[in-house]
C-alpha positions as CSV (number, residue, x, y, z in Angstrom):
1,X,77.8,99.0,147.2
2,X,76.2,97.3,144.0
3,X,79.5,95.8,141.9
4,X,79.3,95.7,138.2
5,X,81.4,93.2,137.1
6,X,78.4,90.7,136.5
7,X,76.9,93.0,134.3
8,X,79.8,94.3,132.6
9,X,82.3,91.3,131.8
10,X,80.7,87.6,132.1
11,X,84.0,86.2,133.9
12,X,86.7,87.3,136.1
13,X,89.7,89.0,135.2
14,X,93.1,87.0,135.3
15,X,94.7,89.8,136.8
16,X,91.7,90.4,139.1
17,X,94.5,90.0,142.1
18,X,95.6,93.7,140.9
19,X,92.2,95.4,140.7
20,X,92.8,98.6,143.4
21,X,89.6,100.4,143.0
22,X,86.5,99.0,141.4
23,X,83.3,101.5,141.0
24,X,80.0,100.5,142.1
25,X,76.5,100.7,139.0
26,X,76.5,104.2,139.7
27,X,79.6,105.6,137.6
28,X,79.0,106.5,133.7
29,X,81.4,107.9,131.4
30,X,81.1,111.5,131.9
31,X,78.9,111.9,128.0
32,X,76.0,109.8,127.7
33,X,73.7,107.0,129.3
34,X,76.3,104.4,129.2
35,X,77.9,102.6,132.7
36,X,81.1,101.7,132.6
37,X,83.2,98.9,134.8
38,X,86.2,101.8,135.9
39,X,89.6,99.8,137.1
40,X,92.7,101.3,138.7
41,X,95.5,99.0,139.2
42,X,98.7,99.6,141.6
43,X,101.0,98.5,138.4
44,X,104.1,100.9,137.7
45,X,102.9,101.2,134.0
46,X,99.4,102.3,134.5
47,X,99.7,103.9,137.8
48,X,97.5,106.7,137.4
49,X,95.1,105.8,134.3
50,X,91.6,104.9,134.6
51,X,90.5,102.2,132.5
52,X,86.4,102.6,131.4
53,X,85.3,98.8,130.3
54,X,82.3,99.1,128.4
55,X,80.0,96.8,126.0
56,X,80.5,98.3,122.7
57,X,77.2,98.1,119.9
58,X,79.6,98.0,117.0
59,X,83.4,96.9,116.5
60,X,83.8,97.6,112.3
61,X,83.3,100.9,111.6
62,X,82.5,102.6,108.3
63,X,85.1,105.5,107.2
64,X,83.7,107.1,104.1
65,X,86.4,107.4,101.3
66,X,88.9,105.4,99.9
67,X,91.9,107.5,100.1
68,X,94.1,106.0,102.2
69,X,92.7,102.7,100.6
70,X,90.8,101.6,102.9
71,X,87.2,101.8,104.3
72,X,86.6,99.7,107.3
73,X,88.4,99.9,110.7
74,X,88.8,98.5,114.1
75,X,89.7,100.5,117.2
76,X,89.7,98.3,120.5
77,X,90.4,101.2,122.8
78,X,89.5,104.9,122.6
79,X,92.1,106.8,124.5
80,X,96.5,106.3,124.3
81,X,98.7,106.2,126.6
82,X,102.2,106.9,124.3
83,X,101.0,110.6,125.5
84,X,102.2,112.1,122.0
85,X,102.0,115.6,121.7
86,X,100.6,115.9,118.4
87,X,98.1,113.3,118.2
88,X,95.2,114.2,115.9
89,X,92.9,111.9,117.9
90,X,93.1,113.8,120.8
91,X,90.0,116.1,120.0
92,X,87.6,112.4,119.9
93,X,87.8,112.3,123.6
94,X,85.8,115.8,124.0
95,X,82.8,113.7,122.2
96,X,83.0,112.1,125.5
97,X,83.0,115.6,127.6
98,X,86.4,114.1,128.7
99,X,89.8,116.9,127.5
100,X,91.9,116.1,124.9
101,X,95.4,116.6,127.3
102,X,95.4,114.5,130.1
103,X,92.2,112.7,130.1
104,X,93.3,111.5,126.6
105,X,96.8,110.0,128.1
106,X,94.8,108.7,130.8
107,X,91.6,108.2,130.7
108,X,91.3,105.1,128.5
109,X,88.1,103.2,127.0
110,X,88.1,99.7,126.5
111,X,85.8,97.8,124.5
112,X,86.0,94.5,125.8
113,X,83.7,92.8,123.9
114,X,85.5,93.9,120.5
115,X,86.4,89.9,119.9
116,X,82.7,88.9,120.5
117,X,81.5,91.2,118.3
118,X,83.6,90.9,115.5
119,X,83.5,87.0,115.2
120,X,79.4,87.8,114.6
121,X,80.3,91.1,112.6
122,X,82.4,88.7,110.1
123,X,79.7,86.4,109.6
124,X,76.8,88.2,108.6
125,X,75.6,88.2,105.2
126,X,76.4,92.0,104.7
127,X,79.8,91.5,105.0
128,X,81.7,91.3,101.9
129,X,85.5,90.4,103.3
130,X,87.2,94.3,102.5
131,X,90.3,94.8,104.3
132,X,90.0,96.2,107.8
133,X,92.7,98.7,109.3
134,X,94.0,98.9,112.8
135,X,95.9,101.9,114.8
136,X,93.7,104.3,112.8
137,X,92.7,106.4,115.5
138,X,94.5,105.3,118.9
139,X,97.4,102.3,119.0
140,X,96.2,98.7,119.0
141,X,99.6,97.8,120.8
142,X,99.6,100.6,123.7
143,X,99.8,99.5,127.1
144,X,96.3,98.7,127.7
145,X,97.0,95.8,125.3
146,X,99.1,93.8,127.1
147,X,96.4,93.0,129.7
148,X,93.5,92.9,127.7
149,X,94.9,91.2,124.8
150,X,92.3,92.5,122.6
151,X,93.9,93.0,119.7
152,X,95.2,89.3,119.5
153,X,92.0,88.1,120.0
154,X,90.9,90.1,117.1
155,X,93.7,89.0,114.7
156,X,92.2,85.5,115.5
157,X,89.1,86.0,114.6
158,X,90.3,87.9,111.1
159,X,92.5,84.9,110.2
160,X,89.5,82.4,111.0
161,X,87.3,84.1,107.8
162,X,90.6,84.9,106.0
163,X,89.8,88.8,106.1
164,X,92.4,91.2,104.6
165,X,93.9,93.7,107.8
166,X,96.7,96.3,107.9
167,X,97.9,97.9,111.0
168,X,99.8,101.0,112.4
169,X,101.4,101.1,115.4
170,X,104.2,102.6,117.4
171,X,104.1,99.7,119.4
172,X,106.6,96.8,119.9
173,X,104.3,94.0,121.8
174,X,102.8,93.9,118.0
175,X,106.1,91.5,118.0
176,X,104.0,89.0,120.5
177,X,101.6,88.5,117.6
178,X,104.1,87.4,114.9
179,X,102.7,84.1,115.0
180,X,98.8,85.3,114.3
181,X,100.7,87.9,111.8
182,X,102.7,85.3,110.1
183,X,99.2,83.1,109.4
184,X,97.6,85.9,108.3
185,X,100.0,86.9,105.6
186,X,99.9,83.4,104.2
187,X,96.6,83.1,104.0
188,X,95.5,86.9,102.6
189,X,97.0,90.5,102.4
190,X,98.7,91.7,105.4
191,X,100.7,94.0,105.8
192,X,101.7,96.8,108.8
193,X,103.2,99.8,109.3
194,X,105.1,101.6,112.2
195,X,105.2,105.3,113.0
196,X,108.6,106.7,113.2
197,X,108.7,110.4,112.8
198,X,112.8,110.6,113.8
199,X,115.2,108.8,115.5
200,X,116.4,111.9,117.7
201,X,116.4,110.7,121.3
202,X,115.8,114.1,122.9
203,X,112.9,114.9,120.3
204,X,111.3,111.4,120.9
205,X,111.6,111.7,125.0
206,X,109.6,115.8,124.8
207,X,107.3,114.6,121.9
208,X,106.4,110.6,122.5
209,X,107.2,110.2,126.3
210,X,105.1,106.9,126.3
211,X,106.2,105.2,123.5
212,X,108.7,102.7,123.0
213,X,112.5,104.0,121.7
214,X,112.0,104.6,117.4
215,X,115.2,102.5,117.8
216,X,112.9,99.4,119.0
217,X,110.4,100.1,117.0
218,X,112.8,99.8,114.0
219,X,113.9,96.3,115.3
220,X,110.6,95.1,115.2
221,X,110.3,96.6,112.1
222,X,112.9,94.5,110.7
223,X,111.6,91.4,112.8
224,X,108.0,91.3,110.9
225,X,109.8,91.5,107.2
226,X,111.9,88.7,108.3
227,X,108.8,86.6,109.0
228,X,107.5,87.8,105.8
229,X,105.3,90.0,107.1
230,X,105.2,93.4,105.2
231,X,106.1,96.2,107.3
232,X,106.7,99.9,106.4
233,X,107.4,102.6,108.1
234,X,105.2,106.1,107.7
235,X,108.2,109.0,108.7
236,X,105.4,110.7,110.6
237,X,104.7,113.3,111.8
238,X,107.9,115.1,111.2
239,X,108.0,118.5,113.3
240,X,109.5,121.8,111.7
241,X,112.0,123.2,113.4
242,X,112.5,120.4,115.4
243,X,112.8,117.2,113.5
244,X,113.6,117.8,110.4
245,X,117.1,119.1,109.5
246,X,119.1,117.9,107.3
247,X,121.1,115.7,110.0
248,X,117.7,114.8,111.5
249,X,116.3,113.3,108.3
250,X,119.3,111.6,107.0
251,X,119.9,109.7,110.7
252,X,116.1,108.8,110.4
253,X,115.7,107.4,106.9
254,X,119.1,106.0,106.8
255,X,117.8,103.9,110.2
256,X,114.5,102.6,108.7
257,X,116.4,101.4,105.4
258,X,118.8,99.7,107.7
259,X,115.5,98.3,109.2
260,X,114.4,96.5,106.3
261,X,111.0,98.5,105.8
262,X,109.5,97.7,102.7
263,X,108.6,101.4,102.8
264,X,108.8,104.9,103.5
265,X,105.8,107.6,103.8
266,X,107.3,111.2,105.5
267,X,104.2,113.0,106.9
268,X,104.6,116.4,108.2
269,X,102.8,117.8,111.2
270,X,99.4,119.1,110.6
271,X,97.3,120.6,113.6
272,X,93.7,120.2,113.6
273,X,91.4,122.0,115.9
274,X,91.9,120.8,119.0
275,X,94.9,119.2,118.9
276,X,96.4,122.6,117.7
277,X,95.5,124.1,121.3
278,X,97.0,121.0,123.2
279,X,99.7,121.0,120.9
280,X,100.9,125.2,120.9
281,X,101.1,125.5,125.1
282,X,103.4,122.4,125.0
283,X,105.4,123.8,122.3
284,X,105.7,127.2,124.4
285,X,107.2,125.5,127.2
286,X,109.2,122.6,125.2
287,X,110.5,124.8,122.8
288,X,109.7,128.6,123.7
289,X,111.6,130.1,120.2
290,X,109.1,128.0,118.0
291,X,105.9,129.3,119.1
292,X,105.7,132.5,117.3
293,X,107.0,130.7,113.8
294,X,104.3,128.0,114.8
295,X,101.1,130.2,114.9
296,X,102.3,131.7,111.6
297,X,102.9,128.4,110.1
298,X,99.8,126.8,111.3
299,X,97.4,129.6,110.7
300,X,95.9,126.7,109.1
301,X,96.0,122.3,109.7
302,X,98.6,121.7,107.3
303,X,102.0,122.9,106.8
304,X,102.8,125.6,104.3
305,X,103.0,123.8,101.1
306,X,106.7,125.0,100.2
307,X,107.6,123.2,104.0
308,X,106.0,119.8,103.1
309,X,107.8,120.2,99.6
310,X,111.6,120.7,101.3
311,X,111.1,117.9,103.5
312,X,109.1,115.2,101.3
313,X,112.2,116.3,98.5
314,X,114.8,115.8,101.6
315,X,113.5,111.9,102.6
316,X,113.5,111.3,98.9
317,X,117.4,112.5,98.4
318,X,118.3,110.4,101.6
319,X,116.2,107.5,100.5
320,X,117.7,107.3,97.1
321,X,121.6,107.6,99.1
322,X,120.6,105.0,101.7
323,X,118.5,102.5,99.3
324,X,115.6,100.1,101.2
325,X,112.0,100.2,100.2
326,X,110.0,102.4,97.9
327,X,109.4,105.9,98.7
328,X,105.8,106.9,99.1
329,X,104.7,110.4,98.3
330,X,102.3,111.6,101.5
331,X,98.6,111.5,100.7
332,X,96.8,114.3,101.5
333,X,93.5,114.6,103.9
334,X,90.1,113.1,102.3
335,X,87.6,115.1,101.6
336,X,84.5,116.1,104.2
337,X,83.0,112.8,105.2
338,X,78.9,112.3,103.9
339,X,76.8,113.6,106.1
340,X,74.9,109.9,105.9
341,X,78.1,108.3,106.6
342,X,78.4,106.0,109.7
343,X,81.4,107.0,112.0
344,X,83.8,106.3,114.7
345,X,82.1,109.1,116.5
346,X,79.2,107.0,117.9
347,X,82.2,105.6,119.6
348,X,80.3,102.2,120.1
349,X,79.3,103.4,122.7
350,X,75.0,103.8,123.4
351,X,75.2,107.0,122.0
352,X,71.9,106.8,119.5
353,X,71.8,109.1,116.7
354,X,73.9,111.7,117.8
355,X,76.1,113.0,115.8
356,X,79.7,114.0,116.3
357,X,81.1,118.1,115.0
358,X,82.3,117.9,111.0
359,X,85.9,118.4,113.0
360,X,85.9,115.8,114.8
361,X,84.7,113.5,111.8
362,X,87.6,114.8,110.0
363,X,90.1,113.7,113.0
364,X,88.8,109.7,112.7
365,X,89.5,109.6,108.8
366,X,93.2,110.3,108.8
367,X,95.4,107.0,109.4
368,X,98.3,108.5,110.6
369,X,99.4,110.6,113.6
């Protein structure tokens, strides 16, 4: 059997002792010419994932737009484990001819040459210094993380050429990188953001099964501020019918002011094709009464507009009771990307000119799940 470590990753692997099944040259991801190193490791937290290490041709990728103001981002790992329901990135792993259920939760790509390529990325002559966003598409901080340490490396390389970054992220080891964070925000705009959609413990087990307690994530929340790092907190997505009642709301915005986030953005669910038919068989079985009201709320992506209003008014009545950071109004989708625009949907990966669906397109240029 022909091993493809040698080709794939120039040096072993500190945790090499834990590698359970390594594929030999002839394994690809299932879409396109490009081999892939697979691991499976016999740890409790990824028992059952597959991790694809490949050599990415790109790490900063182009989003066209500047709604959510930015238009540069960095995604280390295509793929989540926090297994969240509603995730509007699902539908990116179909580019791949993997499913969006559990081949998304599972099934995880891993650039591991992201750091390499973005030290050169930074220093070419194109590059003008715009700020980069993180946790755009799939967490920076989800399991895979803690192994691969990707994302630290990256924040090392951003502080080096004193680049602008934001992040999102539901996940707590961000709070192993408060040093690199901390350097960065004294040296240029840094700020990042966690997603909290509610604080309801039975809600968060159904909905977010692999992602740290919101309780945690509001400590760490309150951990960045205090290292004078500027942390927010988008309210998102919040789920009709299941999240957001009035007790719901207040419990969850009165917790992020006690959290000391500098803000708060409430997001409603919207369901894009192909997370909407992930999403409505879970919803039939999680919550059997809500599927009916469902299909005739989300005839469409978005909430009805008189839904969005009620809630957005709702978080802004219990933010103005419970004080803490600004309240940010939600902003809305942008508009269809340029046909010409570079995507995420190359996925790095050798790919050539193909080009991904207009809905999938639309699924990499929202920042917040």
């Amino acid at each position: 059997m022909r091993l493809t470590e040698h080709m794939f990753y120039p040096y072993r692997m500190r945790w090499e002792a834990q590698l359970v099944d390594r594929q030999d040259a002839g394994e690809r991801l299932p879409l396109g010419n490009t081999e892939a190193l697979v691991r499976r490791f016999n740890t409790p937290e990824f028992r059952g994932m597959t991790f694809y290490e490949i050599f990415a041709k790109s790490i900063i990728n182009h989003v066209p737009g500047d709604r959510f103001g930015f238009n540069w981002t960095i995604n280390p790992y295509r793929g989540c484990s926090h297994r969240c329901k509603f995730c509007f990135a699902r539908p990116t792993h179909t580019y791949l001819d993997l499913n969006a259920g559990t081949d998304f939760d599972t099934k995880i790509v891993v650039k591991v040459n992201a750091v390499e390529l973005l030290a050169r990325e930074l220093r070419k002559k194109s590059w003008t210094g715009e700020s980069i966003a993180m946790g755009t598409n799939t967490d920076p901080y989800q399991r895979a993380e803690g192994h691969y340490k990707l994302t630290r490396g990256i924040l090392k390389e951003l502080n080096a050429v004193r680049n602008p970054y934001s992040i999102l992220t539901k996940g707590t080891l961000i709070q192993r990188d408060i040093d690199l964070l901390q350097e960065g925000a004294s040296l240029m705009d840094v700020h990042a953001n966690f997603s909290v959609g509610t604080v309801d413990e039975d809600v968060w087990k159904k909905t977010e099964p692999g992602t740290p307690h919101p309780m945690k994530r509001l400590e760490v929340v309150g951990k960045l501020n205090e290292a004078g790092i500027p942390g927010g907190v988008l309210m998102a997505p919040i789920l009709p019918g299941i999240s957001d009642s009035p007790e719901q709301l207040e419990a969850t915005v009165k917790a992020i002011a006690e959290s000391g986030a500098t803000h708060i953005t409430p997001i409603v669910l919207h369901l894009r094709p192909g997370v909407k038919e992930e999403f409505l068989p879970w919803l039939e079985n999680a919550y059997p009464n809500l599927i009916k009201p469902y299909e005739e709320m989300y005839k469409r992506t978005n909430a009805p507009k008189e839904t969005k209003e009620r809630i957005g008014k709702t978080v802004a009545n219990y933010r103005r009771k419970y004080g803490g950071g600004r309240y940010e109004e939600t902003v809305e989708k942008p508009k269809e990307p340029r046909e010409d625009s570079e995507t995420q949907l190359s996925l790095d990966l050798d790919l050539g000119a193909r080009r991904a669906p207009k809905w999938v397109k639309e699924n990499l240029n929202t920042a917040a799940s």
